[in-house]
C-alpha positions as CSV (number, residue, x, y, z in Angstrom):
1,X,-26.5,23.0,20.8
2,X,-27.7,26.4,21.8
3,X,-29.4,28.7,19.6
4,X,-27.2,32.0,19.1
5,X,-30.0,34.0,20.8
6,X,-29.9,31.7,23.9
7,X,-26.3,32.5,23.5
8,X,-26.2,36.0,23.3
9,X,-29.0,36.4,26.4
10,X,-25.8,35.0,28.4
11,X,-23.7,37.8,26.9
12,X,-25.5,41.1,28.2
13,X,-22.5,42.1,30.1
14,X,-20.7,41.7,27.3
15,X,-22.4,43.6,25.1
16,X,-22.2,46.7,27.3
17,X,-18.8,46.2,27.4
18,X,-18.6,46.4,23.6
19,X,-20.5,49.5,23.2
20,X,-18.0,51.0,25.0
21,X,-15.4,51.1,22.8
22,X,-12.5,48.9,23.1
23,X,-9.0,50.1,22.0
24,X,-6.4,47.7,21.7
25,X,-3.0,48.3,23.9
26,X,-1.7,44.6,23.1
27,X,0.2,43.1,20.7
28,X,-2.1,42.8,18.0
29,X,-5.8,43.9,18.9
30,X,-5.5,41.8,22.1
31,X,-6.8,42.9,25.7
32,X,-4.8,42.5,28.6
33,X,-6.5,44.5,31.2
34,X,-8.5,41.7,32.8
35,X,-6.7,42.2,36.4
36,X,-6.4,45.6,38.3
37,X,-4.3,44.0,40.8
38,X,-1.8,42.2,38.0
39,X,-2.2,45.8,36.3
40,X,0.2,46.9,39.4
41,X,2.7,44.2,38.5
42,X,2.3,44.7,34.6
43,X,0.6,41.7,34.3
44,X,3.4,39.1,36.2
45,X,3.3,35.7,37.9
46,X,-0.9,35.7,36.7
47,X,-0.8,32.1,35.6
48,X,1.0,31.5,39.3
49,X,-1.8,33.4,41.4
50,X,-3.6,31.6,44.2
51,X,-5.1,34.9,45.5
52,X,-6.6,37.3,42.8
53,X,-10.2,35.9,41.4
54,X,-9.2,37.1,37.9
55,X,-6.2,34.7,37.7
56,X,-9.0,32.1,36.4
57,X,-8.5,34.0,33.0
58,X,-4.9,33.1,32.6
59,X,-5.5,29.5,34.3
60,X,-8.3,27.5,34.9
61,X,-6.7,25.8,37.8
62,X,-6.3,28.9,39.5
63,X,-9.4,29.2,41.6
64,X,-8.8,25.8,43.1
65,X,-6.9,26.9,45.8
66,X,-8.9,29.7,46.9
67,X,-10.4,28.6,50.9
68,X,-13.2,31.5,50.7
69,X,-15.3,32.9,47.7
70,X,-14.3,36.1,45.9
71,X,-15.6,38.1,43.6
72,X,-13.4,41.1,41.9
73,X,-15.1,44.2,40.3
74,X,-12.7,45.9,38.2
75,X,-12.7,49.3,35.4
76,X,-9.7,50.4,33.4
77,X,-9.5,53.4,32.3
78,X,-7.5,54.2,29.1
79,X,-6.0,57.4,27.4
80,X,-4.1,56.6,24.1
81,X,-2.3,58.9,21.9
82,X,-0.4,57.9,18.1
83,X,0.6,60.3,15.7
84,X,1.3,60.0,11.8
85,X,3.7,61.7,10.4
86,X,3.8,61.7,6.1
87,X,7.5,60.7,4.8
88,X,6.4,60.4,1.3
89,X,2.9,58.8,0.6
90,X,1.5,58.9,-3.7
91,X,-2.1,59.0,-2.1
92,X,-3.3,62.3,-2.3
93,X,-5.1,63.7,1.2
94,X,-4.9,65.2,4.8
95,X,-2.2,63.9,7.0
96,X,-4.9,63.1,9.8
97,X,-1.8,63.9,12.3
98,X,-2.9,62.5,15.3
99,X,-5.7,59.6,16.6
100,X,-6.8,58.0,19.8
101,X,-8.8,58.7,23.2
102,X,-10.6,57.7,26.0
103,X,-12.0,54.4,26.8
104,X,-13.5,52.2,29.8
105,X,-12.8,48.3,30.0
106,X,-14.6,46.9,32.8
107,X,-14.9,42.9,33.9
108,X,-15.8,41.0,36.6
109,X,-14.4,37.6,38.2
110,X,-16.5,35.6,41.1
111,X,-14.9,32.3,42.6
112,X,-16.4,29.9,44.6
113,X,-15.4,26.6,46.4
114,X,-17.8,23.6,46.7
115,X,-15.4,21.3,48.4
116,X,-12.2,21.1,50.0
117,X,-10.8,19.9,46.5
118,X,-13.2,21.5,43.7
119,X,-13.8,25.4,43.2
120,X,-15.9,27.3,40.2
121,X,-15.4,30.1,38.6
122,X,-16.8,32.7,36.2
123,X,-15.4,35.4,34.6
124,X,-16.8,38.1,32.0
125,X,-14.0,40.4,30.7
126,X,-13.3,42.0,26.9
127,X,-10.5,39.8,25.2
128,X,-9.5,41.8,22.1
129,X,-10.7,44.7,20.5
130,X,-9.2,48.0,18.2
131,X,-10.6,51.1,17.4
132,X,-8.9,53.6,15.3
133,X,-11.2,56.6,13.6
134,X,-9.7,58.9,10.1
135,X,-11.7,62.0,8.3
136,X,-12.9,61.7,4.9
137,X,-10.4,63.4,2.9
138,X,-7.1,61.5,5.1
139,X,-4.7,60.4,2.5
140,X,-5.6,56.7,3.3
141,X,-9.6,57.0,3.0
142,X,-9.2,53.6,0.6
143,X,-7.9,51.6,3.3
144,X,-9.9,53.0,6.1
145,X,-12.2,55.0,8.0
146,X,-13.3,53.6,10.9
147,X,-12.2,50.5,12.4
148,X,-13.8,49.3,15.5
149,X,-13.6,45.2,16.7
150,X,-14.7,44.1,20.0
151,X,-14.7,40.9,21.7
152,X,-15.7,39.9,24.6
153,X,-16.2,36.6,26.6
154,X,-17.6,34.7,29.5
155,X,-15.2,32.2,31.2
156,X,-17.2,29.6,33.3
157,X,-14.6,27.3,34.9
158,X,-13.8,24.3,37.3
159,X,-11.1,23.2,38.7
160,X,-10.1,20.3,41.3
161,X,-6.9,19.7,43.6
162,X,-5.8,16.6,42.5
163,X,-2.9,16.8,44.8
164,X,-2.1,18.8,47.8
165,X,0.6,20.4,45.4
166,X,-1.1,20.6,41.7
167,X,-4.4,21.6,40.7
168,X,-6.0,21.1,37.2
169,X,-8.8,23.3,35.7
170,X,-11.0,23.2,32.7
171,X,-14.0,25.4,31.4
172,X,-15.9,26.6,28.0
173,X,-15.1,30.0,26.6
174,X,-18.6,32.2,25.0
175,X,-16.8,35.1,22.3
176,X,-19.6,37.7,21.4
177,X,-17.9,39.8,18.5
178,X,-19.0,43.1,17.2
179,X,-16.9,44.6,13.8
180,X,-17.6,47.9,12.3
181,X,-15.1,48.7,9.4
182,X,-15.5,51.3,6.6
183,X,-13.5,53.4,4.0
184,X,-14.0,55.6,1.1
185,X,-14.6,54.3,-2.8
186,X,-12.4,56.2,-5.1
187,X,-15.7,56.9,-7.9
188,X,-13.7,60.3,-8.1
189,X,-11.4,58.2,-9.9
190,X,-13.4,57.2,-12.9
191,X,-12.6,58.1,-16.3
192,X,-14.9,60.7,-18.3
193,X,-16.1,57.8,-20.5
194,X,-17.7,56.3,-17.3
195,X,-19.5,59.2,-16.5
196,X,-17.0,60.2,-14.2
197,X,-15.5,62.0,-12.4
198,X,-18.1,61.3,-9.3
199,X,-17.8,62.2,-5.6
200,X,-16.5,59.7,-3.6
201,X,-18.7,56.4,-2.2
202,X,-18.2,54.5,1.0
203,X,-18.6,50.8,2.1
204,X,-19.7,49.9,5.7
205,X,-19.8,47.0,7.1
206,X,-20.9,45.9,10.3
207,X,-22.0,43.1,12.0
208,X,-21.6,40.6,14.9
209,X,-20.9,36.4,15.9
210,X,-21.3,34.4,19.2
211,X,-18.2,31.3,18.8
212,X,-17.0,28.8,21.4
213,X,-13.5,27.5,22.4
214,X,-12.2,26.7,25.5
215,X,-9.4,27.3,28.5
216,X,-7.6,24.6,30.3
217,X,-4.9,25.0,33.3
218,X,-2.8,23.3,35.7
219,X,-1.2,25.1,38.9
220,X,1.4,23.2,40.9
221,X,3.2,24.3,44.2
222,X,6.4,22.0,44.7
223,X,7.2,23.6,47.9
224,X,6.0,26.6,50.2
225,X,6.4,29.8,48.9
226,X,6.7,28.6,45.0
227,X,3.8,28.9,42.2
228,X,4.3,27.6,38.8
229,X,1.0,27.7,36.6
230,X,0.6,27.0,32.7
231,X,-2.6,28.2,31.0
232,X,-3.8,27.7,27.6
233,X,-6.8,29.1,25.9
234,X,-7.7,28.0,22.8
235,X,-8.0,29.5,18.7
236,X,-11.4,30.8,17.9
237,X,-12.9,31.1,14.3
238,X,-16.0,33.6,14.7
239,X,-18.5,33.8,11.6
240,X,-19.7,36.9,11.1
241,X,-22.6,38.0,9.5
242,X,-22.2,41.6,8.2
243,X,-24.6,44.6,6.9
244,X,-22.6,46.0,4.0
245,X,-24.0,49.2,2.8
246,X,-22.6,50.9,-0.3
247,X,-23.8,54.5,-0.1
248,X,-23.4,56.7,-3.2
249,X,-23.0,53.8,-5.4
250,X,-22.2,54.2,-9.7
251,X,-23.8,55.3,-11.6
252,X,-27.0,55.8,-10.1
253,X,-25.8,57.7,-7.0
254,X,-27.9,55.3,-4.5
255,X,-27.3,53.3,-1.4
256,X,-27.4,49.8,-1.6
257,X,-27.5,47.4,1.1
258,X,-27.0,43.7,1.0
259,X,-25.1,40.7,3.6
260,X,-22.0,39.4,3.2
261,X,-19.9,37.2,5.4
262,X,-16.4,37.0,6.9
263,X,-14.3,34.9,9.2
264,X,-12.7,36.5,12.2
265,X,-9.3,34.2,13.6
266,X,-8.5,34.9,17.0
267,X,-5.2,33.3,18.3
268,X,-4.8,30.4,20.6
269,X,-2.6,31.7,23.7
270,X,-0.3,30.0,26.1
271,X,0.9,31.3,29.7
272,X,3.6,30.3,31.7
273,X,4.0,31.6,34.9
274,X,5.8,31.4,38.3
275,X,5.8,33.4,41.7
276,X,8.4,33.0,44.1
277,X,8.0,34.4,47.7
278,X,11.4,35.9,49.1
279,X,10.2,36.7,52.3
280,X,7.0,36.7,54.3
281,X,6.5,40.2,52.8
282,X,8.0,40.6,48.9
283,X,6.9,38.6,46.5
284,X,8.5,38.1,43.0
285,X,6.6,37.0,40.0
286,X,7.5,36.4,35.7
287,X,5.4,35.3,33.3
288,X,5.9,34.7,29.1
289,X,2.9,34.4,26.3
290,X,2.5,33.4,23.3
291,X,-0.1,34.3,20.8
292,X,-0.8,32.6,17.8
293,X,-1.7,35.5,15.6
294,X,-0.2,33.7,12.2
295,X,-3.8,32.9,12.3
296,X,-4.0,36.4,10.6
297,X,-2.7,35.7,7.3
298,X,-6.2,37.3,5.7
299,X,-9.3,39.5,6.4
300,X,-11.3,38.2,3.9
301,X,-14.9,39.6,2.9
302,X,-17.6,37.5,0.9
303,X,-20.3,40.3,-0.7
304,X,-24.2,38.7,-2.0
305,X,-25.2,39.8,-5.0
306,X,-26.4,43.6,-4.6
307,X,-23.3,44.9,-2.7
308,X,-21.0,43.0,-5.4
309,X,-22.4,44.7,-7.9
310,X,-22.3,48.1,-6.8
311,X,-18.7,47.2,-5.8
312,X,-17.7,46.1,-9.4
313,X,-19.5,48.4,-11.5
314,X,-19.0,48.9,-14.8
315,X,-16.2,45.9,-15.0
316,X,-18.5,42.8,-13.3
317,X,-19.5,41.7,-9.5
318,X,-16.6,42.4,-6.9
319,X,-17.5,39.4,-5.2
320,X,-14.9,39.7,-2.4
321,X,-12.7,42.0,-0.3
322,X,-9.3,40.8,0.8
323,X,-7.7,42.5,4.0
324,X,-3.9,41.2,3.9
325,X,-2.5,40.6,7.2
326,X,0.7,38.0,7.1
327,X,0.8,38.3,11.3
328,X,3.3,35.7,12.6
329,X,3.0,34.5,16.1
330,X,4.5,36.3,18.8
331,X,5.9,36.9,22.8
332,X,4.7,38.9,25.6
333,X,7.1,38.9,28.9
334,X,6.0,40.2,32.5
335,X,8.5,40.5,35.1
336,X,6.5,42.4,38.3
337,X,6.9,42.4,42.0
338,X,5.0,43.4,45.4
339,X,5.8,44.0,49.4
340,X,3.8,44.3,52.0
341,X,4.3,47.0,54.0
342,X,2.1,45.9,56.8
343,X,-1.2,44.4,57.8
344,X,-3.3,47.1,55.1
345,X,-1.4,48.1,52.6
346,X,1.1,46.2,49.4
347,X,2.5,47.9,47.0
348,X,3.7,46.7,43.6
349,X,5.6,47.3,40.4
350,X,6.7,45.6,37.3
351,X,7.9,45.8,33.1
352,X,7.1,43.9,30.2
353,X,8.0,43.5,27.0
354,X,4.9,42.9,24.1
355,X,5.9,41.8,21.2
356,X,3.9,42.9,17.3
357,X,2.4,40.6,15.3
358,X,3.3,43.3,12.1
359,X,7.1,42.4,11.0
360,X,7.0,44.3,7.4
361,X,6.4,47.7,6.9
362,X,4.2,46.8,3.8
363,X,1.5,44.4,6.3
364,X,1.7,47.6,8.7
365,X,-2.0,48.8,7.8
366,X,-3.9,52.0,9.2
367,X,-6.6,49.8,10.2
368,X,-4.2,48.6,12.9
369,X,-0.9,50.7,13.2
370,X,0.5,47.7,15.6
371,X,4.3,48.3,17.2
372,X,6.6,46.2,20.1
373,X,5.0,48.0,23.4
374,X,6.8,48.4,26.5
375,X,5.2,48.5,29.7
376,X,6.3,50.0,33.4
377,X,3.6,49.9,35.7
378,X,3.0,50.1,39.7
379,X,0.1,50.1,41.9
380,X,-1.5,49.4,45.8
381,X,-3.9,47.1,47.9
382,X,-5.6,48.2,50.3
383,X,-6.9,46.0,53.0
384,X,-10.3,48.2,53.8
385,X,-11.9,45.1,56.1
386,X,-11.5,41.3,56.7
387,X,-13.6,41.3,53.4
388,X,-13.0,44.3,51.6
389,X,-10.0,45.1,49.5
390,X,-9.5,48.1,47.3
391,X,-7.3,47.8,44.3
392,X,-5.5,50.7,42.4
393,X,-2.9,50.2,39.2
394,X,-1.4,52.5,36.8
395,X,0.1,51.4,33.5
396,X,2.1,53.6,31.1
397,X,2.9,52.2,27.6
398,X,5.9,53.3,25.7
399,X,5.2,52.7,21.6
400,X,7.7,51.7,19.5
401,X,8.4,53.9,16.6
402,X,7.6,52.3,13.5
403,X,7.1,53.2,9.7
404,X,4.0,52.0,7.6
405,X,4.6,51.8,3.8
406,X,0.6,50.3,3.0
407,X,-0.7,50.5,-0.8
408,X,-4.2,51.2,-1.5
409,X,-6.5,50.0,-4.3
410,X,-5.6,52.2,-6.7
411,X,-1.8,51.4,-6.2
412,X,-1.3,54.6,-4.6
413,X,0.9,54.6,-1.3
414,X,0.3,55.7,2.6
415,X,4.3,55.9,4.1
416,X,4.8,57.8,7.0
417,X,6.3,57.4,10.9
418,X,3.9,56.4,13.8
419,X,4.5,57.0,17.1
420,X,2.1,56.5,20.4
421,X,2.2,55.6,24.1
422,X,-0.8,54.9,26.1
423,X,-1.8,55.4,29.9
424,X,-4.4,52.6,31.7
425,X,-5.4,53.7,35.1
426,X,-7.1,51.1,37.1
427,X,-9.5,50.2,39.8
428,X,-11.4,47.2,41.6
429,X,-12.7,45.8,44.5
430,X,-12.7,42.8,45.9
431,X,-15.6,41.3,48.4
432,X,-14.5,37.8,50.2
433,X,-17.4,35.7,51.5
């Protein structure tokens, strides 16, 4: 077995991908920007491609077909906007109207044959992620600060033509995770014959995990001009070993720093896909998910000794933090398009419907304000070269409105509206050996 630091030397890429910040514009704190070209096409027909090297994220089987070696450098580029409006919260506090910002995704795919039947792949691209940031004196300071969960992976892969219509693919899946999550301690709270009232504390906790799964495909082409491609990647459990650091602790007013643990679920996906060519020039693509988010029943936080007892003071070690979650699984469907409108340029468009894993109000937490998305997207190839293509895509996302009705520890209540939309702007290049 590898040691995690043999691991984590494979996941340098990924890394710098996580320090840049990684909002999540999926249901859930999925990532679904891991094709500028199916960014045109909102994401359509991707289990189905034979032609784009970052298809071997959605199937394994993809890059069997592929005559020629590829590699596909991609960045997205995301702007994302969602307002809170208060409709009657208990907990006292600022609004903290509006939240959101810039961020960069990048990820890169490279497929190469080694046969006429058997191609690898490999493909390094974030997975999931969130980041949403409050002030201090926000009405919801005991649920959360700062919230900022990145994943990212590397996706070695093979595949083999085991017919001249159906191709089968297989590969390991490396998850680096990196969590940061903090919000205020309500010390202001205590009672005069504790000592109180004190200013408000704050627990951090951050830390990071290395975890394996896996992706396996199949790709089968019953007759010219039809695709049909399943993909399934599996659950992941990551263990994470956290810094928590309890600043302004009772009574003494200190910082104290100790570990503590916690398990991070990540869903087990499934893609179905197809892509039908009407003519020589328009293609027509669909394509449904499904995520297992019930895995997200719980966030649940293990403290050591130090941290507990800061946490518990004066009443006895707080041994634990419990994040309630009750997710249930859920759908994403892509319906896309492109034409070509000659020998350099394709153009292409598409919708899709992403479903929330949040279906109470009450489980609708400011950690992760989640709503149904809906997507309309278009974009362009370009044909620079024999070996040069240019990629461009442009995704807007319409949020839907929802209302969050979350309690804090003390009881007290954060209700309000939410409303967002996001805009993903995309671009990549792709070099063919």
């Amino acid at each position: 077995m590898f040691r995690k630091q043999r691991l984590r030397s494979l996941v340098v890429f990924a890394v710098m991908l996580a320090a840049m910040g990684t909002p999540a514009w999926s249901a859930g704190f999925s990532i679904l920007e891991q094709s500028v070209p199916g960014a045109g096409r909102a994401l359509a027909g991707m289990t189905a491609d034979i032609e784009d090297p970052s298809a071997l994220y959605f199937n394994a089987a993809a890059p069997a077909w592929f005559e020629k070696g590829k590699i596909i450098i991609g960045n997205h580029f995301l702007r994302a906007k969602a307002e809170f409006e208060d409709k009657g919260s208990t907990a006292a506090g600022e609004d903290n109207g509006s939240f959101g910002g810039w961020s960069v995704i990048p990820n890169i795919y490279w497929v190469q044959p080694i046969s006429s039947t058997v191609s690898v792949g490999l493909g390094m691209s974030a997975t999931s992620g969130t980041s949403t940031g409050y002030n201090t004196h926000w009405r919801g300071k005991y649920i959360a600060l700062d919230t900022e969960i990145a994943v990212v992976s590397i996706n070695p892969t093979i595949s083999w033509k085991a017919l001249d219509t159906l191709s089968i693919g297989a590969g390991p899946v490396i998850e680096y995770a990196d969590v940061c999550l903090s919000q205020a301690l309500p010390y202001s709270k205590y009672p005069a014959n504790l000592g109180g009232p004190y200013p408000n504390g704050q627990l951090k906790l951050k830390g990071d995990s290395v975890a394996l799964g896996f992706a396996i495909g199949a790709l089968y082409i019953p007759v010219e001009g039809t695709r049909l491609g399943i993909g399934y990647r599996s659950r992941i459990t990551h263990d994470l070993d956290l810094e928590a650091r309890v600043r302004g602790s009772v009574p003494t007013g200190a910082r104290v720093t100790d570990d503590a643990q916690a398990d991070l679920d990540l869903p087990a996906m499934l893609n179905l896909g197809v892509q039908q060519d009407i003519t020589e020039r328009w293609t027509v693509m669909a394509d449904v998910c499904w995520s297992e988010w019930s895995v997200m029943e719980e966030l649940k936080v293990n403290f050591d000794p130090e941290v507990a007892k800061a946490l518990g003071w004066p009443r006895g070690p707080k041994n634990d933090e419990t994040i309630k979650m009750n997710w249930r699984d859920c759908w994403r469907v892509g319906l896309g398009t492109e034409y070509d409108l000659n020998d350099k340029w394709t153009v292409r468009c598409g919708v899709a419907y992403d479903q929330t894993p949040v279906e109470d109000v009450e489980d609708r937490t400011p950690r992760l304000p989640d709503a149904d998305r809906y997507w309309l997207t278009c974009g362009a190839q370009y044909r620079y070269s024999e070996n040069i293509t240019l990629d461009l895509g442009y995704v807007h996302i319409f949020f839907k409105d929802v209302k969050m009705d979350y309690r804090d520890v003390l009881g007290q209540t954060v209700k309000g509206d939410i409303t967002g939309s996001a805009d993903i702007f995309s671009m990549g290049m792709t070099y063919t050996f």
